[in-house]
N, C-alpha and C positions, 0 to 999 in steps of 0.2 A: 504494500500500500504506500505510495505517495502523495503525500501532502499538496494541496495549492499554494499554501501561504513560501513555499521555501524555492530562492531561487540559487542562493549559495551554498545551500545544504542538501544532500538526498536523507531524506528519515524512510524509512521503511522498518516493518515488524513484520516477523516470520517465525515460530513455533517458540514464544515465548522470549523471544532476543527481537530488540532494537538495535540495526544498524542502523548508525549515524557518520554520513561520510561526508566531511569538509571538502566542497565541490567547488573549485577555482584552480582548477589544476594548470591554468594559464599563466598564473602568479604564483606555482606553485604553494596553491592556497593558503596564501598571506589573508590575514584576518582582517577584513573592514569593519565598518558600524554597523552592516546591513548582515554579516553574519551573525555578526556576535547579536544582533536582535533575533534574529531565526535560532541560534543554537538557546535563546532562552524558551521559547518559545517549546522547541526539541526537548527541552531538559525537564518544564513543567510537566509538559504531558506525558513522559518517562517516570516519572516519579508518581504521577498518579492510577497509571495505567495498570490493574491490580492485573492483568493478563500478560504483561511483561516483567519478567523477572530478573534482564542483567542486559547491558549494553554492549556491544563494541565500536568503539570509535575509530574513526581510520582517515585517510585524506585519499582525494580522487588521483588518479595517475600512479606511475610509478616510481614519480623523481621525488617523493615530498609525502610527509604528513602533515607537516604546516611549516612555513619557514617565519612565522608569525606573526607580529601587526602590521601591517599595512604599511610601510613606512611614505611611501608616493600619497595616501592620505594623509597620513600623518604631516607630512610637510605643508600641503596643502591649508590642513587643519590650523597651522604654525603659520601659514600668508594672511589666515582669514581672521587671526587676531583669538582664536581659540585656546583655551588655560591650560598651563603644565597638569602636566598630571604625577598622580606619583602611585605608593600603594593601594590595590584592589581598584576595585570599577565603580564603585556607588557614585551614582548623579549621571553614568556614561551609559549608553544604550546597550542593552541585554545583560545589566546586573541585572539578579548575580550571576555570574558567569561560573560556568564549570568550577572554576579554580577557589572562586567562595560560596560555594554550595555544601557546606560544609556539613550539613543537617541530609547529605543526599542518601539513603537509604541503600537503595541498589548496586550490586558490581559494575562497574565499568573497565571493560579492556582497551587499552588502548592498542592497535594495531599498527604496526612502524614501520613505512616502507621508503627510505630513502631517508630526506631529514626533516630533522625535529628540534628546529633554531627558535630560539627567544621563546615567543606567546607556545610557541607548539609545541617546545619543550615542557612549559609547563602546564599545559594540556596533558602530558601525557604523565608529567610528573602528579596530577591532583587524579589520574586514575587508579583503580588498583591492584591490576595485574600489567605488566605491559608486555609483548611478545613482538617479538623485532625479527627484521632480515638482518642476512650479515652485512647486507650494503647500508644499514641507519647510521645516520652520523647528529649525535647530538651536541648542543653549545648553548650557552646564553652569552651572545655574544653583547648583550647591552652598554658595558663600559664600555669599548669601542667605539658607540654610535653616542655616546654622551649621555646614556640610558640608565635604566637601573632593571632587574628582573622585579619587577613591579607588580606582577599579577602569581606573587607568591613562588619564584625561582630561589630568591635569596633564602625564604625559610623553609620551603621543603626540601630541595637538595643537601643544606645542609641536617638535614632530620633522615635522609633517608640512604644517604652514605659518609663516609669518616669526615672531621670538620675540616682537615688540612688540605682532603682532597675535596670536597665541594668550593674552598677557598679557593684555589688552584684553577678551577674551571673556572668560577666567579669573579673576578680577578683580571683574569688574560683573556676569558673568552673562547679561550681554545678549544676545538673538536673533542668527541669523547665519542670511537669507534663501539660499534655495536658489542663484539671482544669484550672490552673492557668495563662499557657498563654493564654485561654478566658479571663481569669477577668483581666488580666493585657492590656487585646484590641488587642495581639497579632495575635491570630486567628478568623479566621471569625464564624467558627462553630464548634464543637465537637459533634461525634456522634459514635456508637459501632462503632468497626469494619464491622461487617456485615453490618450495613446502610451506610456507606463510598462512595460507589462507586451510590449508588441511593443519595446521601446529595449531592457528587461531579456533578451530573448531572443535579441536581434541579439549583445550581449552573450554571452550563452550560445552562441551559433552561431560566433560567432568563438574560444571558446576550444576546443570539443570538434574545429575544425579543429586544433589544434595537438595536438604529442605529448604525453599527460598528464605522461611521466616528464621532459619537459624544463619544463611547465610547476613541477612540483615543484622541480626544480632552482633555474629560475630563483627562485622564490621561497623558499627555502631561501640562496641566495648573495644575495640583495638585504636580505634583514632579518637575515642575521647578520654581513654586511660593511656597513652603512651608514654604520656610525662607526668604521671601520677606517681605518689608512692604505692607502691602494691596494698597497705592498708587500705588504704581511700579509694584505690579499684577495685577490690571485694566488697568495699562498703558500697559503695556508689550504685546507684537504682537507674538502667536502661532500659529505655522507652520499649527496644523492638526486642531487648530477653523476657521483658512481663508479657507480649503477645508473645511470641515464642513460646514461653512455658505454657502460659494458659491456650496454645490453640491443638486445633486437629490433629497439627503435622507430628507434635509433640506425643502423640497417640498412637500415630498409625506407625511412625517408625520403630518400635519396640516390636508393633503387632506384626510388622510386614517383618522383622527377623525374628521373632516366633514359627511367625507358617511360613517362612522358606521362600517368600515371594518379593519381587520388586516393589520399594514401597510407593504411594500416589500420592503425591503430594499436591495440596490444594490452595496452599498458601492463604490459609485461613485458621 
């Protein structure tokens, strides 16, 4: 199913998975105003859609996942007498954006084919599994451009690999090969290009075996306990482990490894 409203984005839904493919493969889907309002739009109805249960993200073509904001707007933006900006998007079109959606319930893959510079780094940095080709090349090359990683690069890379090495990219800017963000824990998987899209769904096949409302859980108590003392994340009361505990799914999966059968999950 495609939407009318989306002219830089393809949304479609198919057996429980939203693909959402960033579609300007001309700009190698550099991010304008007019995406970043359609990927809001994409993300509400993702979020509410109880018949979708996990995302992957990806960019159109093969040279790019997003080489990220629009910098040829951006200048423009900069003639027409338009305000600096600095951290997250509030007051800017299609807050909240992926990156402060921080309340977003469902898995999101990010899918990596080629690069994933600045905005689309962190794109792919605010998802929560990511699986790349070996050809990804990732950067935040913002000091460079007089920039800052602003839409949440400075504080997630440095939360989700060692501080000297997140400083090191952040910093200089410099490349960060597909390789290396495996060994550095950044990526979930690295595989050709041509196994991509069969890695992406092995992926996908592994999480619609699990219960959608434990998979919420779980990712609901891992990003709001990470920097907690471990007291206060046994203490602490999450929204999607009380459904969780108190639903169906909580039921059936004891029952379906009882009778020997695959369990059905209703996400209720």
């Amino acid at each position: 199913m495609k939407s009318d409203p989306y002219t830089c984005v393809v949304y479609e839904k198919k057996d429980r998975v939203a693909y959402i493919t960033l579609n300007r493969p001309e700009v190698l889907n550099a991010m304008d105003l007019r995406m970043h309002q359609e990927l809001a739009l994409v993300w509400d109805d993702f979020e509410s859609d109880d018949e979708v249960w996990l995302a992957v993200l990806t960019g159109a073509g093969h040279r790019s996942f997003s080489v990220g904001q629009d910098l040829k707007e951006r200048d423009r933006l900069n003639r027409a007498g338009a305000g600096p900006t600095t951290f997250g998007s509030q007051g800017q079109p299609g807050w909240p954006r992926l990156t402060e959606r921080f309340a977003l319930s469902k898995p999101v893959i990010a899918r990596v084919d080629g690069f994933a510079l600045g905005g689309g780094f962190e794109l792919a940095l605010a998802c929560d599994l990511i699986v790349a080709s070996d050809r990804a090349v990732f950067a935040l090359p913002e000091a460079k451009l007089g920039l800052i990683a602003g839409a949440g690069g400075v504080f997630r890379l440095a939360r989700q690999i060692p501080l000297k090495s997140a400083m090191g990219y952040l910093m200089t800017g410099r490349n960060m090969t597909a390789d290396r963000a495996l060994q550095l824990g950044l990526v979930n998987e690295v595989v050709s290009s041509e196994e991509l899209d069969a890695c992406v769904g092995r992926w996908v096949e592994a999480l619609l075996r699990c219960a959608p409302l434990s998979l919420r859980a779980i990712k609901e108590a891992v990003t709001s306990s990470v920097d907690m003392p471990l007291p206060q994340a046994f203490a602490t009361r999450y929204v999607w482990e009380e459904r969780r505990m108190h639903s169906l799914d909580a039921i059936e999966g004891p029952r379906a490894f009882a009778g020997k059968r695959t369990p059905v999950w209703r996400g209720k």
